[in-house]
C-alpha positions as CSV (number, residue, x, y, z in Angstrom):
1,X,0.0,0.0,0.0
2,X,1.1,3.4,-0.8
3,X,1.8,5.2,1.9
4,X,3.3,8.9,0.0
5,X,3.0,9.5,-3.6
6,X,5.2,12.6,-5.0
7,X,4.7,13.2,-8.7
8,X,6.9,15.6,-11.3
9,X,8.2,17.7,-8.6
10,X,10.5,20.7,-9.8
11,X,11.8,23.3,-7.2
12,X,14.8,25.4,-6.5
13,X,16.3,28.7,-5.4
14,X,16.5,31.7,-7.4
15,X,18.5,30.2,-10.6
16,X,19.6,27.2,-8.5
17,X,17.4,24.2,-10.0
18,X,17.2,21.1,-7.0
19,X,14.9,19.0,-8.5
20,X,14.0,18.4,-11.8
21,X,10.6,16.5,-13.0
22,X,11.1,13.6,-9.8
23,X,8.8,11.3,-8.4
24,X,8.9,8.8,-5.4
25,X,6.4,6.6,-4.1
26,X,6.3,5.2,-0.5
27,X,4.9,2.3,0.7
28,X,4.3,0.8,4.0
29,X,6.8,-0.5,5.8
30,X,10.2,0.3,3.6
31,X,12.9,1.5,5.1
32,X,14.5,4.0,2.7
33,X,18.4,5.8,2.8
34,X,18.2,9.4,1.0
35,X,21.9,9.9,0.4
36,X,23.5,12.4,-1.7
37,X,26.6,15.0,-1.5
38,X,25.5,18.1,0.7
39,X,23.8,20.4,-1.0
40,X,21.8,17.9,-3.3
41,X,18.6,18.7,-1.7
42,X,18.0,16.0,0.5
43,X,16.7,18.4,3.6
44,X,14.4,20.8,0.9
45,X,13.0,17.3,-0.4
46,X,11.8,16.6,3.8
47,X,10.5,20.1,3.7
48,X,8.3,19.5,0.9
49,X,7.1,16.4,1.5
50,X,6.2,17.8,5.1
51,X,4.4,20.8,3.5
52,X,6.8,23.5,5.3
53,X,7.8,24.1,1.6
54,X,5.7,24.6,-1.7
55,X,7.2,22.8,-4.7
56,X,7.2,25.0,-7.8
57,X,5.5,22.3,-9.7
58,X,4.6,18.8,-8.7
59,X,2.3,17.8,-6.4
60,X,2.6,15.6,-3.2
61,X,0.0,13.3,-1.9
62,X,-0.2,11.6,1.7
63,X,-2.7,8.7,2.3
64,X,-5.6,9.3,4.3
65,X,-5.1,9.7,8.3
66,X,-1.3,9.5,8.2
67,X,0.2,10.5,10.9
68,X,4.1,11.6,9.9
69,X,7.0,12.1,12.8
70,X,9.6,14.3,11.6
71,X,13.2,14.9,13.2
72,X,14.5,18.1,11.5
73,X,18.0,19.1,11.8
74,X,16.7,22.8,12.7
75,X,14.7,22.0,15.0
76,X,14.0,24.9,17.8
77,X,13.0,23.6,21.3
78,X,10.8,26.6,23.1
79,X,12.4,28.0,25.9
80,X,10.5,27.7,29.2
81,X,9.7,24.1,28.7
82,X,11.1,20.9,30.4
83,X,12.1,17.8,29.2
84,X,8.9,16.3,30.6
85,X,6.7,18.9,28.5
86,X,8.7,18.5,25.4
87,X,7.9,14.8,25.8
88,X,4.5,14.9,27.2
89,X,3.7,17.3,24.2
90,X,4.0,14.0,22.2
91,X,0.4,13.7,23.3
92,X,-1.1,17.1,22.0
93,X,-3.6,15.3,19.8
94,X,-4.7,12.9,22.1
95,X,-5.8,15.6,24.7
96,X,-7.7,17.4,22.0
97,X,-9.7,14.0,21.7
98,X,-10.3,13.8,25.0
99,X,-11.7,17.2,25.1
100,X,-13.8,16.3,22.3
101,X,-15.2,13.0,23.9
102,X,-16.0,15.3,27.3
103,X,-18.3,17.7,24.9
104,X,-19.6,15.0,23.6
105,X,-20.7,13.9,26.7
106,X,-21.5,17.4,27.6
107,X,-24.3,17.0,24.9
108,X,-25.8,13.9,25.5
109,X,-28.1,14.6,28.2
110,X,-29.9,16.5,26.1
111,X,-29.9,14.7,22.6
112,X,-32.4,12.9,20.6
113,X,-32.4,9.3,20.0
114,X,-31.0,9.9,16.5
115,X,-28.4,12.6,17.8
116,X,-27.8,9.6,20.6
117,X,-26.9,7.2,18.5
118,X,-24.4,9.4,16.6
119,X,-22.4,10.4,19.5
120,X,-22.1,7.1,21.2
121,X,-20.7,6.1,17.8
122,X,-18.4,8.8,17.8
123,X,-17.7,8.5,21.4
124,X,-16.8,4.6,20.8
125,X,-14.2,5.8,18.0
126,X,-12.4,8.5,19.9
127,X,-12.3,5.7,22.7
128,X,-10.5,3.1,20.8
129,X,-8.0,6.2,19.4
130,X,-7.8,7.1,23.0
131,X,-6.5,3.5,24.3
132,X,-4.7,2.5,21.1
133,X,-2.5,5.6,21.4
134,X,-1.7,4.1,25.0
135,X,-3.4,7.7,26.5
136,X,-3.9,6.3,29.9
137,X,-0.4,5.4,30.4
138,X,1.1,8.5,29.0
139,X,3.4,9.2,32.2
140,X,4.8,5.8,32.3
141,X,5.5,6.0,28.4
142,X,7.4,9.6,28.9
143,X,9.2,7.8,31.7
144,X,10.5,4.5,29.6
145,X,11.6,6.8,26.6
146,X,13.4,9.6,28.9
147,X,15.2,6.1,30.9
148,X,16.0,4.8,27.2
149,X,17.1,7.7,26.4
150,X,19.4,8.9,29.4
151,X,17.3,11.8,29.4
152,X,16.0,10.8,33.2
153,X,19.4,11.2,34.7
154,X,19.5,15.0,33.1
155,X,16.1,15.9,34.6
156,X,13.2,15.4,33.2
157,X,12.1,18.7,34.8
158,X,15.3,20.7,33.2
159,X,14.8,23.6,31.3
160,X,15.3,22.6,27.5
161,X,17.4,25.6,26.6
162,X,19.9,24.7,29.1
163,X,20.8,21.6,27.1
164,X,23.8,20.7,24.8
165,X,23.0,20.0,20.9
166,X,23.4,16.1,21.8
167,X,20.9,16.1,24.7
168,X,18.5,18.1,22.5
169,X,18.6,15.8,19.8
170,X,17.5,13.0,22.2
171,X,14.7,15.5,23.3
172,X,13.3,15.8,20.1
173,X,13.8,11.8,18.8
174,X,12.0,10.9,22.2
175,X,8.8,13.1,21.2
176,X,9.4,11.4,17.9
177,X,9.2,7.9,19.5
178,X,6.1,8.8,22.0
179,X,4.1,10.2,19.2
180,X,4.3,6.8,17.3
181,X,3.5,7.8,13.9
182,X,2.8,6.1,10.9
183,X,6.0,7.1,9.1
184,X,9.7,8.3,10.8
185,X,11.4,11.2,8.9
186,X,14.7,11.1,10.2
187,X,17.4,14.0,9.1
188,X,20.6,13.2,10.5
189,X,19.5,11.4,13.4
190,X,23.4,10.5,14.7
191,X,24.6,14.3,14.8
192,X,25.2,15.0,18.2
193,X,24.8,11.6,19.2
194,X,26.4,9.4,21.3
195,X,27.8,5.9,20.6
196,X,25.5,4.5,23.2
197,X,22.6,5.7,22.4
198,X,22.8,5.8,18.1
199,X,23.2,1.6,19.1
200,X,19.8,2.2,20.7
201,X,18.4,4.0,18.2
202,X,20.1,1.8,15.6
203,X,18.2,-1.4,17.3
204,X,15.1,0.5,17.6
205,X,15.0,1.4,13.5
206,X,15.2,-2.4,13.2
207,X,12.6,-3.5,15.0
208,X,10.3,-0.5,13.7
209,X,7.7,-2.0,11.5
210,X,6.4,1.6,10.0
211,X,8.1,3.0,6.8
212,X,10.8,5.1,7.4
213,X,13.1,7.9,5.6
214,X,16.4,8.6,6.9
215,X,19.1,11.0,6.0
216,X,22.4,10.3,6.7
217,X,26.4,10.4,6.9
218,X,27.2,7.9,8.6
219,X,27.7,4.8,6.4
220,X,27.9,2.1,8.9
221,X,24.9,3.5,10.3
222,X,23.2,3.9,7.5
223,X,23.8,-0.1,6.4
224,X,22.3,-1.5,9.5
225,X,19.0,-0.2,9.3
226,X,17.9,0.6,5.7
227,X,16.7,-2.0,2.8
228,X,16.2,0.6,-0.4
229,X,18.1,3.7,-1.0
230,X,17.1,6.5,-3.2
231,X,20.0,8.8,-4.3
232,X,19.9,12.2,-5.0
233,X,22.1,13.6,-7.7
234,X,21.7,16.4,-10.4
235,X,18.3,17.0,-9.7
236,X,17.2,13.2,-10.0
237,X,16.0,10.7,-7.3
238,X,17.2,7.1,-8.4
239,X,16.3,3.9,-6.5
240,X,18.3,1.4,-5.7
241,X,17.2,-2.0,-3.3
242,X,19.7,-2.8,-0.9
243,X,22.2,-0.8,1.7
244,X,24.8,2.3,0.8
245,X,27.1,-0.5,-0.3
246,X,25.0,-2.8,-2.9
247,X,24.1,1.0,-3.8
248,X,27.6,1.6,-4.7
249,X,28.3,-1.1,-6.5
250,X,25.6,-0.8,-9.1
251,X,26.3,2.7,-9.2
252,X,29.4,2.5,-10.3
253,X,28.2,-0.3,-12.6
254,X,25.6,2.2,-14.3
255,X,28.8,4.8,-14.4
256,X,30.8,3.2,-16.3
257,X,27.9,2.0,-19.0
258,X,26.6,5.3,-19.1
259,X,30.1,6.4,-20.4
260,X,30.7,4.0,-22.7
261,X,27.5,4.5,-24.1
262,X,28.6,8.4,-24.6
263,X,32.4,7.5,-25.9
264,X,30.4,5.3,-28.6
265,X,27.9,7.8,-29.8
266,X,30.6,10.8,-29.3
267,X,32.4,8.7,-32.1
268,X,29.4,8.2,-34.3
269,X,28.3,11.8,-34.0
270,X,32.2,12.7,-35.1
271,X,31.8,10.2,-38.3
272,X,28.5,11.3,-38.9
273,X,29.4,14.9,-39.2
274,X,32.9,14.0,-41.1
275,X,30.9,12.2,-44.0
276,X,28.3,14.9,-44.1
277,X,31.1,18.0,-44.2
278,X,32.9,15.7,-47.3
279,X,29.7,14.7,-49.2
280,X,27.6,17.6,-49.2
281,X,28.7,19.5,-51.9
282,X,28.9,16.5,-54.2
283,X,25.8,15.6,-56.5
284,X,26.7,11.9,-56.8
285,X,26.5,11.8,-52.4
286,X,23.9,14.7,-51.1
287,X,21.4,12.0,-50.7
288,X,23.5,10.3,-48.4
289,X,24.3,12.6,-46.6
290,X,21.4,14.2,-46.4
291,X,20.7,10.8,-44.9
292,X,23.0,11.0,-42.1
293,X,22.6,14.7,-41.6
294,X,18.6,13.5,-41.1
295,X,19.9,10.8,-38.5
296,X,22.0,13.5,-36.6
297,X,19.2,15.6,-36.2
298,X,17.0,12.5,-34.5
299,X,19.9,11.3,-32.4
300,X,18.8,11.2,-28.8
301,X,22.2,13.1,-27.5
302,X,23.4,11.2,-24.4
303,X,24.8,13.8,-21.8
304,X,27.3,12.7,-18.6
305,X,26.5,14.9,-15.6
306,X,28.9,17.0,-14.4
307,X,31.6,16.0,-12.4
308,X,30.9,17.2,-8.8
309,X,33.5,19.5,-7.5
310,X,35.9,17.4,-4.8
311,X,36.9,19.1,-1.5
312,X,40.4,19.6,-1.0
313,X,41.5,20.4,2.5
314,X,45.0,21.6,3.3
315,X,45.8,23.4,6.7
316,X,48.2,25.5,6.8
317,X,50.8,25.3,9.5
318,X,52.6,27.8,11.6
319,X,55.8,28.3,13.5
320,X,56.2,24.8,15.6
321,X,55.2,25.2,19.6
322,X,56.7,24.6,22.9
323,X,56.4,21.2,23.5
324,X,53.6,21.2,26.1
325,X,50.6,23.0,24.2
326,X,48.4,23.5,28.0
327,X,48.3,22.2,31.1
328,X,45.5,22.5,33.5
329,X,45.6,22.2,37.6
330,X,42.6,21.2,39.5
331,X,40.6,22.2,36.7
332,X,36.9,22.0,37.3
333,X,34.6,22.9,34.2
334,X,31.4,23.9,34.3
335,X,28.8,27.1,34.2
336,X,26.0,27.0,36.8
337,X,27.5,23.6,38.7
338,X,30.5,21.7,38.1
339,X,30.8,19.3,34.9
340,X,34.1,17.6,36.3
341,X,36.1,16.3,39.1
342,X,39.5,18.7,39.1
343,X,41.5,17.9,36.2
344,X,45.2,17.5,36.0
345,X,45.8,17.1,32.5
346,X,48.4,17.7,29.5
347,X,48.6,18.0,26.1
348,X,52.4,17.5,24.5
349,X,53.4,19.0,20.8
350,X,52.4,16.0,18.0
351,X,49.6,14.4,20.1
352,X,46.2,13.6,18.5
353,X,43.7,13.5,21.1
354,X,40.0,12.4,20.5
355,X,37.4,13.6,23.4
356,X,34.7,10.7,23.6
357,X,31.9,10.3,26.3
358,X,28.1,10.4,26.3
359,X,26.4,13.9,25.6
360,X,26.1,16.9,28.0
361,X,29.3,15.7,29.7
362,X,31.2,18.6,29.4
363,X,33.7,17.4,26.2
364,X,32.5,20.6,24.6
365,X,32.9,22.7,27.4
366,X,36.4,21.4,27.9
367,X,37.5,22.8,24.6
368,X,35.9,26.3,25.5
369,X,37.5,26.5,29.4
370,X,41.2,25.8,27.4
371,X,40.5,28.0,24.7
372,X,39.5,30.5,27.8
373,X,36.1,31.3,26.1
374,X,34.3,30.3,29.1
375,X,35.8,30.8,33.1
376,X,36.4,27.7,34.6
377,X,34.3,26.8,38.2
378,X,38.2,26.7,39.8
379,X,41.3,25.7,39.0
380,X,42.9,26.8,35.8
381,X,44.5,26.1,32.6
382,X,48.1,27.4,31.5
383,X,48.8,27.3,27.5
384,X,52.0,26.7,26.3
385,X,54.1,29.1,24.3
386,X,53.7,30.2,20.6
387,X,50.4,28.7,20.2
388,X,48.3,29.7,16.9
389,X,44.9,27.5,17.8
390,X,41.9,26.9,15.3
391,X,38.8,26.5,16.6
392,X,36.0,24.8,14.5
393,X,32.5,25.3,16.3
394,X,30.2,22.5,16.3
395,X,27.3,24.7,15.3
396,X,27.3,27.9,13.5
397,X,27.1,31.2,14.9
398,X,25.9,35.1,13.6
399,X,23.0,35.2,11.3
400,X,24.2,33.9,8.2
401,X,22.9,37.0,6.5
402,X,26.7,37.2,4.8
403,X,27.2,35.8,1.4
404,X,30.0,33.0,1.2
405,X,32.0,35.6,0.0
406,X,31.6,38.3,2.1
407,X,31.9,35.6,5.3
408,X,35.4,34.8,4.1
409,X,36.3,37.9,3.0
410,X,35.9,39.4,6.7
411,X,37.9,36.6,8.2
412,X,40.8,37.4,5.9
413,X,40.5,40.9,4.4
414,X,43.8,41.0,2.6
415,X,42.6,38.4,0.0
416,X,41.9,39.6,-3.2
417,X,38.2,38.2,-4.7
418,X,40.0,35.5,-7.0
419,X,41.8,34.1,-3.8
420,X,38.4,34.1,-1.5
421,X,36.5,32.6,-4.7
422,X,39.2,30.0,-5.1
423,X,39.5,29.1,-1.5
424,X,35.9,28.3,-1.5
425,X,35.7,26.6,-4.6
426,X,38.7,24.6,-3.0
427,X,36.3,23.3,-0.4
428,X,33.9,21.8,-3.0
429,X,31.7,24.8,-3.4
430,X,30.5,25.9,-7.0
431,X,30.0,29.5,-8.0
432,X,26.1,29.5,-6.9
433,X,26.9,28.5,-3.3
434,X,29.4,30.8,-3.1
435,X,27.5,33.7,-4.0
436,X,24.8,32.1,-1.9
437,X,23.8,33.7,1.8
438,X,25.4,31.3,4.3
439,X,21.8,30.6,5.8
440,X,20.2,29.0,3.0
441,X,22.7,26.4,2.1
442,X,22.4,22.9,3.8
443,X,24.2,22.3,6.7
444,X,27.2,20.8,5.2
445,X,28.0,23.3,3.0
446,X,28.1,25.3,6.1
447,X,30.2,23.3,7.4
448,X,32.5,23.7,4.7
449,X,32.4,27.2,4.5
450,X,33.7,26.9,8.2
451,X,36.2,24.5,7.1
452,X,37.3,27.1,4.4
453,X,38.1,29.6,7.5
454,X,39.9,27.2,9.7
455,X,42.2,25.8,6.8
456,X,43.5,29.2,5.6
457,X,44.7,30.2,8.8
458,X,48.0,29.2,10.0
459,X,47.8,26.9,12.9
460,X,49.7,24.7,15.1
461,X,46.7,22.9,17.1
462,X,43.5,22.4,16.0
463,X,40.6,22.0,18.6
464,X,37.4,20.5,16.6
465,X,33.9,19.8,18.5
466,X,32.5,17.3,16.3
467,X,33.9,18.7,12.6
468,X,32.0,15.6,10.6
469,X,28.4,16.7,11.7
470,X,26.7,17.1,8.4
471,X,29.6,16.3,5.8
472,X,28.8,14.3,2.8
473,X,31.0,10.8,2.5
474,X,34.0,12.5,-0.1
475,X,34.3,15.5,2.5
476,X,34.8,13.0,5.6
477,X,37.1,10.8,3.6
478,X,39.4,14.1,3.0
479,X,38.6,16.0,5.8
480,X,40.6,12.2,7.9
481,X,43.1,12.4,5.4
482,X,44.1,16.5,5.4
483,X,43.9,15.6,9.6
484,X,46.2,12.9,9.0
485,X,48.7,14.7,7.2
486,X,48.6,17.8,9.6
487,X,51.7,18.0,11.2
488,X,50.3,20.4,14.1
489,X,48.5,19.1,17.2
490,X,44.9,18.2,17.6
491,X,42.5,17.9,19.9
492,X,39.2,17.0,18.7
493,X,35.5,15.9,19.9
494,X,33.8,13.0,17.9
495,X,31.7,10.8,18.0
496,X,32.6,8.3,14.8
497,X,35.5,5.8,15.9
498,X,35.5,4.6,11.7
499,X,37.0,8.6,11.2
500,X,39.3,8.3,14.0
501,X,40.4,5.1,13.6
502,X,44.2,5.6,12.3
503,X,44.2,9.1,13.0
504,X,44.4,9.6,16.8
505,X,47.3,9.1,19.1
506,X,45.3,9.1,22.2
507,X,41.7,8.3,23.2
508,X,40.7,10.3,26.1
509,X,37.1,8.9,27.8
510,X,35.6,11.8,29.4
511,X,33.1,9.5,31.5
512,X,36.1,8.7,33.7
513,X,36.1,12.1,34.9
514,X,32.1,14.0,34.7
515,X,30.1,14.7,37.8
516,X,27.1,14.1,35.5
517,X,25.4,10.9,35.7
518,X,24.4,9.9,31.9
């Protein structure tokens, strides 16, 4: 049965075309991939299909009394609300009914036997809703998802905005979970996530017998949950049965027929034209080649897509450091209340450290208290000498009102416009995105627009929170090796051992030394 039906959809942004004449049909209980390099469209395609976007042409058709749960990557939680409301808000349509069924019951002392007989009908229906959406247990059910979730040891009754991006990511996928739809839209589910709990949510998407669509980076994620993948590339959707790697596979198969079906045609076309150029002149062969010019004309020209512009990350270094790069004495993190025991730790010139730990531990707070952004609760940190740091943000900050350009060309003023243009386009960005505000490209061509900044600065440590949120599978793969081949120091939050794997010289857990109990 079909669950979504999307027919000759076309949209895009200003002269930026995202999709092109595509349709996509859902049924129940496939569990579809939507991969694609950033910037395909893979978020826009969730927006429309969720209605908080109108295609330019197409239309988009739900079944009847489907109820869709969508985990956006923009999310906003509204301050003043606990974790228990967020959750508890799961249930928003279920009170409604209930307030219907107490009218209804409001009118039946003074209804006809006709009118009678309607609302106990009706009464019977919103009943059944009422029970089957497990309404009377609605406390216990916030309870087992907030325990699942780790949320329970934050605090059910803490303030949402006083969360970190991993613990609001949980926040939002429980209220998913409660609201137990008929379809999961997941975008980037794993950002901010845990290794704990993306295994839970990794056995949960297995044993979930809805449809889902998920978007995401995270290959070895991505193979343990989906059956179907549907790619998005040059302003097609393609489907393909089986995981990322089956996908690749025939991908690559369809590649390399598609070009030797172009090299074979390109030669025909150059034959065709030769004969015709020779032979037109003459009497004795303007029929024939007439002929051939006739078959040019009809020739159903076979086009390769564009090659995709390939990141290329290089950071530049500076002068080599002391050999300790900080040291910190009884250092306890925090804002409000401590994160940490006092710390007595040490980076040395050459290390490669990888911060790992369960969310809202302080890992990303560690990084600001060295960095001396934020005051630590006591203690302190010393840094060693000749330090240059970059400092790549987990999430973006100012407006992103700037253009590409203009966000670059304020970091770095002295560049001329062919150097900021060629930096970018460096990066994998084409000449739209670049001339793009910041704010309406996808999330990982922020990233790489952030990534632009950090790698043109010289630097002798690095201090990432999480630098793979968001980037496509080519950018990760370079991103690891331009890491690799950095010859400065690096100190680095994430939560993918595959990326790290080969890269770090140390593993530091950061559960051996929180006050937090997660």
């Amino acid at each position: 049965m079909s669950i979504l039906n999307v027919e000759h959809l076309t949209h895009g942004f200003g002269d930026r075309a995202i999709f092109n004449d595509v349709s996509f049909r859902l049924l129940k209980g496939e569990h579809i991939g939507l991969v694609g390099a950033n910037g395909e469209g893979k978020s826009t395609f969730m927006n429309i299909i969720t209605g908080k976007l109108m295609p330019d042409e197409g239309k988009v058709e739900w079944a009847k009394n489907v109820r869709v749960g969508y985990l956006d990557q923009h999310t906003v939680l509204e301050a003043g609300m606990t974790i228990r409301q967020v959750l508890a808000s799961a249930f928003d349509f279920l009170y409604e009914l209930e307030a219907q069924m107490n009218e209804i019951c409001d009118k039946m002392g003074e209804a006809t036997p006709e009118e009678l007989e309607v609302y106990m009908e009706d009464l019977g229906t919103i009943q059944d809703l009422l029970t089957m959406h497990d309404f009377y247990m609605i406390d216990t059910k916030v309870e087992e998802v907030g325990r699942a979730l780790g949320l329970v040891d934050i605090g059910l009754d803490r303030d949402v905005t006083e969360l970190s991006g991993g613990q609001r990511t949980k926040v939002l996928l429980g209220k998913l979970l409660l609201e137990k739809p008929d379809i999961l839209l997941l975008d980037e589910p794993t950002n901010y996530l845990d290794a704990e709990h993306i295994e839970w949510l990794k056995r949960y998407l297995n044993d979930y017998e809805n449809a889902f669509i998920l978007i995401s980076h995270d290959i070895p994620f991505l193979n343990s949950v989906i059956n179907l993948i549907y790619h998005m590339d040059n302003q097609e959707l393609n489907r393909y049965v089986g995981d990322y790697d089956k996908f690749q596979e025939v991908y690559a198969m369809k590649k390399a027929q598609l070009e030797a079906a172009y090299n074979r045609q390109q030669k025909e076309i150059a034959d065709l034209k030769d004969f015709v150029a020779r032979n037109k002149a003459r009497v004795s062969t303007r029929n024939m080649a007439m002929s051939r010019q006739k078959k040019l004309d009809k020739m159903d020209v076979i086009e390769l897509a564009g090659e995709k512009p390939k990141p290329e990350f290089h950071f530049r270094e500076a002068r080599t450091p002391g050999r300790i790069l900080f040291e910190t004495s009884a250092l306890v993190i925090g804002y409000d209340e401590p994160l940490s025991v006092p710390l007595n730790l040490s980076m040395e010139r050459g290390q490669k450290i990888v911060l790992v730990g369960a969310n809202g531990i302080g890992k990303t707070t560690l990084l600001k208290s060295i960095l001396g952004l934020i005051p630590p609760v006591s203690g302190k940190v010393e840094q060693g000498d000749y330090l240059e740091i970059g400092y790549f943000e987990q999430e973006m900050s100012g407006s992103g009102d700037n253009s590409c350009i203009e966000e670059l060309w304020q970091e770095f003023p002295g560049f001329t416009q062919y150097e900021v243009r060629s930096a970018l386009a460096k990066c994998g960005l084409t000449t739209k995105h670049i001339e793009s505000k910041v704010k309406v490209l996808s999330g990982g061509e922020q990233a790489k627009v952030r990534l632009c900044k950090l790698i043109n600065r010289d630097t002798n440590v690095l201090l990432l929170d999480e630098p793979t949120n968001h980037l496509d599978v080519d950018a990760k793969a370079e991103l690891k090796r331009a890491l690799r081949d950095y010859r400065g120091s690096i100190l680095m939050v994430c939560h993918e051992p595959e990326f790290y794997e080969g890269l770090a010289t140390d593993v530091w857990d950061c559960a051996k030394w929180t006050t937090r109990v997660i």
